[in-house]
C-alpha positions in Angstrom: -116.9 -5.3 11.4 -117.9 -6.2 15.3 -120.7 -8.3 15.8 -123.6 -6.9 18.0 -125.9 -9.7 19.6 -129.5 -8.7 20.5 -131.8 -10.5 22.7 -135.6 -11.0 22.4 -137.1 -11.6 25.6 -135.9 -12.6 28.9 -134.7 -15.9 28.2 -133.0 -14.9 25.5 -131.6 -11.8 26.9 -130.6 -14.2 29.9 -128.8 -17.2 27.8 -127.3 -14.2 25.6 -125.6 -12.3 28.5 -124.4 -15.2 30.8 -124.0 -17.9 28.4 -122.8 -16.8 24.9 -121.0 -13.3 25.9 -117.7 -13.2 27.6 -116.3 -10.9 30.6 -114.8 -8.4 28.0 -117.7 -8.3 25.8 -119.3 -5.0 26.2 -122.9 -5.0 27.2 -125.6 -2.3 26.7 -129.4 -1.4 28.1 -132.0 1.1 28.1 -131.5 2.6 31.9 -134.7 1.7 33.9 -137.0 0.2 31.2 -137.2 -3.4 30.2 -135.5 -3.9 26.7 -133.4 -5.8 24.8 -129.6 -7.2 26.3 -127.5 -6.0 23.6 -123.6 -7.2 23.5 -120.7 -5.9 21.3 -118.8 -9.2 21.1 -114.8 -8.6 21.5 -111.7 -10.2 21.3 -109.9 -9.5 25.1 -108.3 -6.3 25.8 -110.2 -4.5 23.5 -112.2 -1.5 23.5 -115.7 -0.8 21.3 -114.9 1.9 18.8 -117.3 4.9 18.6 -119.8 4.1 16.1 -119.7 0.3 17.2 -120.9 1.7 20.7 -123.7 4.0 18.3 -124.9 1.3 17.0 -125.3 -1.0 20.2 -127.0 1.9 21.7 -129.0 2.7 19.0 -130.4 -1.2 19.0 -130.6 -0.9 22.8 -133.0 2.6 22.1 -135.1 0.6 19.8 -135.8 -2.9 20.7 -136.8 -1.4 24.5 -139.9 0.6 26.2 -138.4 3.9 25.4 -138.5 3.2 21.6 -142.1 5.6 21.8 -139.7 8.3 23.5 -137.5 8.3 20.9 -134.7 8.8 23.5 -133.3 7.3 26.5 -130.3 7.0 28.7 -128.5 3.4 27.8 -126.3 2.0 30.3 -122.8 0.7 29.0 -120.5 -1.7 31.0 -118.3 -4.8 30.3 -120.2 -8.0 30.9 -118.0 -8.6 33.7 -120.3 -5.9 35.5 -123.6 -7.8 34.9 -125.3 -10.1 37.7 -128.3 -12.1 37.7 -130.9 -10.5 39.8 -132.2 -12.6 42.0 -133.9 -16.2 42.1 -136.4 -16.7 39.4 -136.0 -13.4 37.9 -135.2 -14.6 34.7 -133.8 -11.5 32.3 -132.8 -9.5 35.4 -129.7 -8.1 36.4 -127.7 -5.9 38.2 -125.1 -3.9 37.8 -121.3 -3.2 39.4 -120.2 -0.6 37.3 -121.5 1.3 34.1 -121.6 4.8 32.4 -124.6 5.9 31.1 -125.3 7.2 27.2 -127.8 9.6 26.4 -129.2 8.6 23.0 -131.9 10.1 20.0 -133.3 7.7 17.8 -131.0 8.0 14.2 -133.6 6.0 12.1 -131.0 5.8 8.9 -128.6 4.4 11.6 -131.5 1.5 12.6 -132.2 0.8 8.8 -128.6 0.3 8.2 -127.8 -2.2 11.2 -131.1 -4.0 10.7 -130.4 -4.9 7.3 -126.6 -5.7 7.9 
């Protein structure tokens, strides 16, 4: 019952992560590879549960460079943890503090989530 916000570019992945997500909001991205920002939306104090975090990291796997691969590590931090990267580097961003995921593509899992 989360929501899970998932950008589409890097205007969109900017405006999503430092306009519409909050400090506690967990935030997700393939490590190394330009994808989608993807955001578990929270009320404060609380943590993701298991198969929310699956499913962020599943739509972080697909909607990113490594989706051929059909794996890929996905970085996992609180928004809180996520800077702009430089001046005119619209989309990119640094990070403070994250753990990294390794994920395998669960197609049924994608199917599900898209159509939710």
């Amino acid at each position: 019952g989360l929501k899970i916000w998932v950008g589409k570019g890097a205007a969109e992945n900017e405006k999503l992560t430092f306009s519409y997500a909050h400090g506690s909001d967990w935030w997700f991205h393939v490590e190394h590879l330009p994808g989608s920002h993807v955001v578990i939306h929270l009320p404060k104090n609380q943590e993701p549960d298991p198969e929310s975090i699956k499913d962020a990291a599943q739509l972080a796997l697909y909607y990113s460079k490594a989706k051929e691969r059909g794996e890929a590590e996905v970085c996992m931090t609180q928004c809180k943890f996520v800077s702009k990267f430089g001046k005119g580097k619209v989309g990119k961003v640094q990070l403070s503090k994250y753990k990294t995921l390794f994920i395998k593509q669960d197609p049924e899992r994608f199917q599900r989530l898209k159509k939710a």
